[in-house]
N, C-alpha and C positions, 0 to 999 in steps of 0.2 A: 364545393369544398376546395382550397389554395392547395393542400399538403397532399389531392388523390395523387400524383405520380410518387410526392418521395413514400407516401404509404406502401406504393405498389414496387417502390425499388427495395425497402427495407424488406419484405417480405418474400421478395422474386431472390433477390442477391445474398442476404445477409440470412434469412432463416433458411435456406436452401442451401444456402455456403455453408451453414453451420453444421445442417443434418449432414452432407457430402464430406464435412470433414470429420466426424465421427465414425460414419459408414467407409472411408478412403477407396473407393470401387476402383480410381485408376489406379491404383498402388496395389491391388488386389490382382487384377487383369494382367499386370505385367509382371509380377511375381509366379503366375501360372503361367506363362508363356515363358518364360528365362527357364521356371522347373522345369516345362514338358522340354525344351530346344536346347537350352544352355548345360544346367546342372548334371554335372558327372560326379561332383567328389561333393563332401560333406562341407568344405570350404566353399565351395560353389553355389550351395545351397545357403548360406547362413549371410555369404554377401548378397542372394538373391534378394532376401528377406531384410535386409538393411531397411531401418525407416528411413534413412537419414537426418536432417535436423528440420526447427522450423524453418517455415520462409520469412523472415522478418520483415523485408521488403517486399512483401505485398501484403502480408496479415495485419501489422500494424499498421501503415497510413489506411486502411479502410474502417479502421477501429476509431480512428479519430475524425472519419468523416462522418462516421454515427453519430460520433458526437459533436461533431458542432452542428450538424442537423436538428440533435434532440437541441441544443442550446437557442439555435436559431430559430427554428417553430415552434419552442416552448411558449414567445412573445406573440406569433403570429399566428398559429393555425395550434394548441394546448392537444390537439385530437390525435398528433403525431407522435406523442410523447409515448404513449401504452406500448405502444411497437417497438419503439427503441430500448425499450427497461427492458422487452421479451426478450431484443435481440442482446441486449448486456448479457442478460441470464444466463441465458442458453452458451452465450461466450464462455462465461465466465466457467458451470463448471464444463464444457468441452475443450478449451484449450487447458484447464486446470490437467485435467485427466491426460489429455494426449502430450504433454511437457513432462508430465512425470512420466508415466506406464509406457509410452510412446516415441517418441522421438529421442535421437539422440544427443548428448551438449557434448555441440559439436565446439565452442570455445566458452568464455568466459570474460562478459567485461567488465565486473563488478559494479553494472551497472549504470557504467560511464552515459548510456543515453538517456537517462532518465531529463535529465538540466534540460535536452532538445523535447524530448514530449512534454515537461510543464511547461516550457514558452508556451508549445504550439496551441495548450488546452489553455491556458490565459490570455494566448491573442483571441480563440475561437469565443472566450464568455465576453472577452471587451467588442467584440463584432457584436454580440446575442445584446451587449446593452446597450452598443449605439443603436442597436435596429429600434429597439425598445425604445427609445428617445425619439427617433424618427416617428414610430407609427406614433405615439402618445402626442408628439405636436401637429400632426395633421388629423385629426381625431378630438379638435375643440377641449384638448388637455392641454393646455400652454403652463399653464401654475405648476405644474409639475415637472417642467423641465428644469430649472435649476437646482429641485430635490435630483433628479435622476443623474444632473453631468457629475455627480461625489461620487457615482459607481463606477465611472472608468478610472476614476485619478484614484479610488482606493484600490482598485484591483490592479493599478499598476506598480502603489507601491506597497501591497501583498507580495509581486511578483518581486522586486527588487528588493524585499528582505529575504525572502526564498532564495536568490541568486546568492548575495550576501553573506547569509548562515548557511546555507548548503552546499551550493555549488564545489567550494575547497573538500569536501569528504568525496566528491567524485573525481575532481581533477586529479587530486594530487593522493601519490602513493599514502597510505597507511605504513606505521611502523612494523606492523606483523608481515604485509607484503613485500617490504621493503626487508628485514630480515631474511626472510625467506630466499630473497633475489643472493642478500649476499651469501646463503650455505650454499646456494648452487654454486655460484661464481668461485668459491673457494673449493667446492668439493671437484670442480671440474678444470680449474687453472691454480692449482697451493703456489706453483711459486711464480706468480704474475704479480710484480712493482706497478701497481697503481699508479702512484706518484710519478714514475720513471714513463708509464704507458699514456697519461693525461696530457705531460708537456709536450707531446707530438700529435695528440689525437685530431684536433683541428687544422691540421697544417696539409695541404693535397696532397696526396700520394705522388705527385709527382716531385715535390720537394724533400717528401723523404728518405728518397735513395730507397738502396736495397736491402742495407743493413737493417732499416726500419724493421722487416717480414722474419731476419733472424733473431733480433736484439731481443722480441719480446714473444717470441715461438717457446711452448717450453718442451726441453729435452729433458733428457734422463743423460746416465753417467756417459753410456756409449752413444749419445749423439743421435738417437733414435728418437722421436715422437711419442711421450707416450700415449697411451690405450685410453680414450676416453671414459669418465667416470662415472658411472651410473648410478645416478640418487637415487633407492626406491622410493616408492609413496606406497598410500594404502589405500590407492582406490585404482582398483582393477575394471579394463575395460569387457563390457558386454559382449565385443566382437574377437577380442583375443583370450577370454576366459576357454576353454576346452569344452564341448559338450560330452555332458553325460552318457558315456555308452550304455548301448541296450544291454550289452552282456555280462555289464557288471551286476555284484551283487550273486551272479547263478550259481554260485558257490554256498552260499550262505542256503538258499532256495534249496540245492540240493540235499543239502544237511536235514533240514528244517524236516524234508518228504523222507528222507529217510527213517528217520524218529518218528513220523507218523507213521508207517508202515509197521516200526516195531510194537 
């Protein structure tokens, strides 16, 4: 069998990565050693327990070598394939679960890297179809090589309509984000001259003198800095929300026993 190691890596690495990141044992181990040595206060305890966020730089490029694996021995060795769908699965719903319930977002890039994962899964199918080209001409399939070269040139320009139509919804701001940018910018600098702050934005701070840092500083009447301005939003963080104390509520509890007793 060609595929016994990557059988035996998708199985060793990737379904055992899977279970260990469901089960998180070292994030377990060192939340009970911070409890028993660290934790004095209730804040001490709640940062113990931080998940923090995913790792993106190591969870995703290993997801795409699953898959150009399943891509690549789909043409050569089809026996590889059951493994990869298991190890998809099993992805599929564990990071589902541990992204929402779990981890915390830690930023937001509206998705900006999606444009870099379809190259990389469009260069990996056009690699799975030149192999396929290869093995089918040394394999006394020759007739079929000039059916099969239409699979690279169309998947290349699949990919370049994708760039095309898509690519500008990732680059470039949206008008709702771009609103958004300007109530902050207003709600935090009202009386900043744009116009007056652009003609000098590009020019080095060494040519702009000093009056630069006063001319577009804003003050209030007496000459003082004012008090930065804080936007609310309405999405409150996990680790700065208060926990619920044990002793509330024992007011109500006490009432409640009293009336049964009468």
């Amino acid at each position: 069998m060609k595929a016994t190691f990557f059988i035996t890596y998708v199985m060793v690495d990737g379904w055992t990565g899977i279970a260990g990141e469901i089960l998180r044992l070292k994030p377990l181990i060192f939340f009970h050693l911070k409890n028993f040595f660290l934790v004095k206060t209730e804040k001490d305890r709640e940062e113990a327990m931080d998940p923090g966020s995913i790792c993106f730089d190591s969870t995703e490029p290993r997801i795409q070598l699953y898959f150009l694996l399943g891509l690549v021995y789909a043409a050569v060795t089809p026996f590889l394939l059951p493994f990869i769908l298991v190890f998809f699965g099993f992805a599929y719903v564990v990071f589902r679960h541990q992204i929402i319930n779990v981890y915390n977002q830690q930023y937001e890039s509206a998705a900006q890297f999606w444009p870099s994962v379809h190259g990389r899964i469009i260069t990996a199918l056009i690699v799975s179809q030149l192999l396929l080209l290869g093995l089918m001409s040394t394999n006394d399939f020759e007739q079929t090589t000039p059916v099969l070269l239409v699979l690279p040139v169309l998947t290349f320009g699949f990919y370049k309509y994708c760039k095309n139509r898509f690519e500008p919804a990732f680059v470039r701001n949206p008008l709702q984000e771009a609103m958004k940018k300007d109530t902050l910018e207003r709600a935090r600098e009202p009386n900043l001259d744009l116009k007056a702050y652009l003609a000098n934005s590009y020019l080095h701070p060494v040519f702009k003198g000093d009056e630069g840092d006063d001319r577009y500083s804003v003050m209030d009447d007496d000459g003082w800095m004012e008090e930065e301005v804080i936007v609310p939003t309405k999405r409150h963080s996990r680790r700065t929300t208060p926990a619920q104390s044990k002793h509330e509520g024992s007011d109500s509890l006490s009432v409640l026993e009293s009336s049964l007793q009468r």
